[in-house]
N, C-alpha and C positions, 0 to 999 in steps of 0.2 A: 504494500500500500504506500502511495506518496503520502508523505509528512502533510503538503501541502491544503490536501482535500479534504480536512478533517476529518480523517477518513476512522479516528481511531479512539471513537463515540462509546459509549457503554452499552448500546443495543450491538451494534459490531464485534465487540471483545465476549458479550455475552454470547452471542452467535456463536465465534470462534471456539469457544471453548464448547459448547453443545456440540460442533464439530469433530471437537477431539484436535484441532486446529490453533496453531501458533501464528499470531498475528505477527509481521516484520515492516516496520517502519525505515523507508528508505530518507535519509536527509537532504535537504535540497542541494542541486547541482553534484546530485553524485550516481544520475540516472545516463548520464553519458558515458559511466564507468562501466554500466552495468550492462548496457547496450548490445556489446559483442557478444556476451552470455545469453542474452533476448533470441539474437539471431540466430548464435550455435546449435541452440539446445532447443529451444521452446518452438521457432517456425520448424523445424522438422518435423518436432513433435504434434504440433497442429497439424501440420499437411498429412502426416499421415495417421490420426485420427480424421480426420473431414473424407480420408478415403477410405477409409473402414465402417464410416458411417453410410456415405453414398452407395456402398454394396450394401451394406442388408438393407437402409432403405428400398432399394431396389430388386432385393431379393421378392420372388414371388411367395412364400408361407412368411406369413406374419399374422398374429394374433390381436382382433379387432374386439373393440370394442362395443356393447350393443348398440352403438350411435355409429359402427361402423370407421371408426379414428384407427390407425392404426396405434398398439398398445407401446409402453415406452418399452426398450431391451431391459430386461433383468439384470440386476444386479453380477450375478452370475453369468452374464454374455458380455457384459462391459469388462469382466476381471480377468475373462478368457481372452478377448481381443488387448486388454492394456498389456496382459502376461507374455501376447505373442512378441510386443513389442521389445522388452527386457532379454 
């Protein structure tokens, strides 16, 4: 979280920690530092969940809802697909 956006409010910290989740407060002018780690690590990491997502979206068996919505993946299909990733 930037220092800047008040980002680190007691509804937040209360959050985090329901989480099980460590808030980290980044200090100002020190997100240019952190920058190259952003791009290393994290856009790969997105890009290749966004394409692990756009195949089973597009998978034909998927489990609907009675309004017909397709149903969110389980917990257990998200921890198989992050695991394939490690």
């Amino acid at each position: 979280m930037r220092s800047g956006q008040g980002a680190c409010n007691r509804i937040n910290r209360r959050l985090a920690t329901k989480l099980k989740t460590h808030l980290a407060v980044i200090p100002g002018r020190l997100s240019s530092q952190l920058q190259p780690l952003d791009i290393s690590v994290n856009k790969p990491f997105k890009g290749f969940m966004h394409e692990e997502w756009a195949k089973w979206i597009e998978a034909p068996t998927h489990h609907v809802t009675p309004a017909g919505r397709v149903k969110r993946p389980s917990i257990s299909n998200v921890d198989e697909k992050f695991l394939a990733v490690s």
